[in-house]
KENU-98029 format. One line per field, with one value per residue (C-alpha): x, y, z. Coordinates in Angstrom, 2 decimals. Example, Ala and Ser with C-alpha at 12.3 -4.5 7.8 and 13.67 -1.06 7.14 Angstrom:
REM KENU-98029
px c(12.30, 13.67)
py c(-4.50, -1.06)
pz c(7.80, 7.14)
***
This chain:
REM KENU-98029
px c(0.00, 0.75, 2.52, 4.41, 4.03, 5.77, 7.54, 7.97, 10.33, 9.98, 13.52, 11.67, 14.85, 19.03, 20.77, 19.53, 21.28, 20.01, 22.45, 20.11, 16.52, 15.00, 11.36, 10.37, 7.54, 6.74, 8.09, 6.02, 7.57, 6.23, 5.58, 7.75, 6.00, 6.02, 9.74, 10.22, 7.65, 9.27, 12.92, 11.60, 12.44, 12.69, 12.98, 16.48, 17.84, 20.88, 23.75, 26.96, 28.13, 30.03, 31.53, 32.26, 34.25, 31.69, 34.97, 35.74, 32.67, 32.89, 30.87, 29.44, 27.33, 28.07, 31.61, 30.63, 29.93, 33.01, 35.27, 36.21, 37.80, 35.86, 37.58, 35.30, 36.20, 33.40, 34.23, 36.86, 39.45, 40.04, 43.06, 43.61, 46.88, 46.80, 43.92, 42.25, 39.58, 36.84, 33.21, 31.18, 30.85, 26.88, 26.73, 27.75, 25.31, 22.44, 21.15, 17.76, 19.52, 22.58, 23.80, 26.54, 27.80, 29.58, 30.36, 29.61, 31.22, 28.95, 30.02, 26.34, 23.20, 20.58, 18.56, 20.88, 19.86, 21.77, 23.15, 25.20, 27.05, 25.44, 25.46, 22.47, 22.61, 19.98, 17.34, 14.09, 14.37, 14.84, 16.78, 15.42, 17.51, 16.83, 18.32, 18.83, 20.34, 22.50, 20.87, 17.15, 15.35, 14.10, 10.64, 7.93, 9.34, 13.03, 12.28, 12.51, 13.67, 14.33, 17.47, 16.31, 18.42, 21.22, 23.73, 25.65, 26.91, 24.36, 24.19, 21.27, 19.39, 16.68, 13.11, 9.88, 7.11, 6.02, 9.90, 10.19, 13.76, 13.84, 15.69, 17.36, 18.42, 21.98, 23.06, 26.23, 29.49, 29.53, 26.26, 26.15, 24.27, 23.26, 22.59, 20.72, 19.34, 15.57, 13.48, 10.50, 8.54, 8.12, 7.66, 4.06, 5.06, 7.17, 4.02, 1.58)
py c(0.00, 3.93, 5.30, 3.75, 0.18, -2.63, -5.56, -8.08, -11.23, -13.48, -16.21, -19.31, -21.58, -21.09, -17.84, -15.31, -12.62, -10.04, -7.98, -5.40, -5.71, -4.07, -3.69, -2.45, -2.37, -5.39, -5.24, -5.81, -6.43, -6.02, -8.05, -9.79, -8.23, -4.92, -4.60, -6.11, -2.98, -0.69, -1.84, -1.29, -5.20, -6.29, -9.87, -11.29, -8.68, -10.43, -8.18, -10.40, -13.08, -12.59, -15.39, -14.98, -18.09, -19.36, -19.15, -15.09, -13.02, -9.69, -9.78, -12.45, -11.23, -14.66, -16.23, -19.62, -19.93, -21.52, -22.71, -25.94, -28.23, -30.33, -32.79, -32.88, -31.76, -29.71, -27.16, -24.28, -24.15, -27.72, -29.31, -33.03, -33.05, -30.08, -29.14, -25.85, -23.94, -23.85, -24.53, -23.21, -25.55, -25.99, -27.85, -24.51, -22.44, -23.50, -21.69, -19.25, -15.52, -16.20, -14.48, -14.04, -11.47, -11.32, -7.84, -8.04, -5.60, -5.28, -3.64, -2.50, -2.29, -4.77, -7.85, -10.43, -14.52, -15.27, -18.92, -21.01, -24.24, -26.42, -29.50, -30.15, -33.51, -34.10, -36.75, -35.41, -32.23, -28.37, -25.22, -22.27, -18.61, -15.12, -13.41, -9.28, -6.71, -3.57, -4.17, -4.84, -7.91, -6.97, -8.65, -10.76, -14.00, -13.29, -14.69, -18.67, -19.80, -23.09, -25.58, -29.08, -32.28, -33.69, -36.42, -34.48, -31.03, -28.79, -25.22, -23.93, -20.75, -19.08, -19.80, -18.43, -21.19, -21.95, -22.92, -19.45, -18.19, -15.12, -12.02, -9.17, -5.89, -4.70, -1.69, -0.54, -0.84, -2.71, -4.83, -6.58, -9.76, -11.76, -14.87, -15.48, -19.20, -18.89, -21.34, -18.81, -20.81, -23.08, -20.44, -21.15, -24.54, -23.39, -20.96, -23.30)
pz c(0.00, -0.50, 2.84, 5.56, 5.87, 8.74, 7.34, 10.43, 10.22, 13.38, 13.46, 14.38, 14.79, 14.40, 13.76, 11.82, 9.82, 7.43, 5.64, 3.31, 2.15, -0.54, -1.40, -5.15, -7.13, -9.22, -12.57, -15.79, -19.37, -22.48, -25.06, -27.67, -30.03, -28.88, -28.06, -32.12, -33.19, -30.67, -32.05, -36.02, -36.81, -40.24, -41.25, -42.02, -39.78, -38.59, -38.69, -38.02, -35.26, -32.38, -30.06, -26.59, -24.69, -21.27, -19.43, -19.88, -18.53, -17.52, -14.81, -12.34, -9.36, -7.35, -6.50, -6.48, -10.29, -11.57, -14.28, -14.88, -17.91, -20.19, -22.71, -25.06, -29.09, -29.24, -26.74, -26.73, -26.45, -26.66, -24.85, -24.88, -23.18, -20.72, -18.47, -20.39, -18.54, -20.84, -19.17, -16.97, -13.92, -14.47, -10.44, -9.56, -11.75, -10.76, -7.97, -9.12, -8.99, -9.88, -13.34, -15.79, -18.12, -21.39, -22.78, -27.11, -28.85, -32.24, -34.94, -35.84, -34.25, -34.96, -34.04, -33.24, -32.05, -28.96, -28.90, -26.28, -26.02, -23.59, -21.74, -19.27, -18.37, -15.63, -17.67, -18.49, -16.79, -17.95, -16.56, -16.97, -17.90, -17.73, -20.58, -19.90, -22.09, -20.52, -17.00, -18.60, -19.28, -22.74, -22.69, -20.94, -23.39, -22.32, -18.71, -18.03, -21.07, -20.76, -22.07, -22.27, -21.22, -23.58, -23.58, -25.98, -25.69, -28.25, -29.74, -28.66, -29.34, -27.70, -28.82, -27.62, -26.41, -30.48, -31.53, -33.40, -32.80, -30.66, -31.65, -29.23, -30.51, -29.52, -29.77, -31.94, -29.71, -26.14, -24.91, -21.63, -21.91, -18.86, -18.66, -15.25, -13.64, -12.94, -10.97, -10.47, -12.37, -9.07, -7.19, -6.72, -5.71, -2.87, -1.81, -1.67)
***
């Protein structure tokens, strides 16, 4: 409600420590749609392709995501003989809130398909990722997308719920795209 309002937390068992709290307004995106319209998309749009190694973000907003090596040929950079940092360590990105970013210098602005390398292992299940843009979360469609379970590492690249491919606009020069793990779709579950 409008005015001054009392937020009471009672520690029903162990210690209890609270560093900051923050209460905002709940956030509504637009449409997929709209942000194309608002962006002037044209079909075919694709403007050039950028690649950005999983194991040099600029930015994580957790410590405990971490590196780690993976054999495989179809990752890089690929070392059979020495140990190369070249993953992400997905048992420790996996935790709703936590995020990544990778700074994309494009040479032009435009509508671009975002892709990743990925290996999600855990049979018959999804994750779920946030994708933002500079800070935002560009629309409603960009929250919860989900990666579905492979043997096999897989390029995959974002899609709305219908299997169309979804496009973000960047802008000419440095974009900050994060990639953040989401499990508020069970949030009603945990409510309940």
């Amino acid at each position: 409600e409008a005015g001054t309002n009392e937020i009471k937390i009672n520690r029903t068992n162990g210690y209890f420590k609270l560093g900051n709290l923050y209460v905002r307004n709940q956030v509504t995106y637009q449409s997929y749609e709209s942000y194309l319209e608002e962006n002037a998309f044209q079909t075919g749009n694709k403007t050039g392709t950028y690649t950005v190694e999983a194991e040099n973000p600029t930015l994580k907003n957790t410590l405990s995501v971490r590196y780690t090596t993976n054999k495989s040929p179809s990752v890089t950079p690929f070392g059979l003989i020495e140990n190369k940092l070249n993953i992400i360590d997905g048992s420790t990105f996996k935790t709703s809130g936590q995020a990544i970013y990778y700074d994309i210098d494009t040479k032009e602005a435009g509508f671009y398909q975002l892709s990743m390398k990925v290996l999600q292992t855990k049979d018959y299940q999804r994750v779920f990722r946030t994708i933002s843009i500079n800070g935002n979360i560009p629309f409603e469609e960009a929250r919860n997308l989900p990666i579905k379970s492979s043997s096999k590492w897989q390029n995959h690249t974002f899609k709305d719920d219908e299997g169309n491919l979804l496009w973000f606009y960047l802008e000419e020069g440095i974009n900050t795209v994060g990639i953040e793990a989401s499990a508020t779709l069970f949030r009603p579950i945990y409510e309940d």
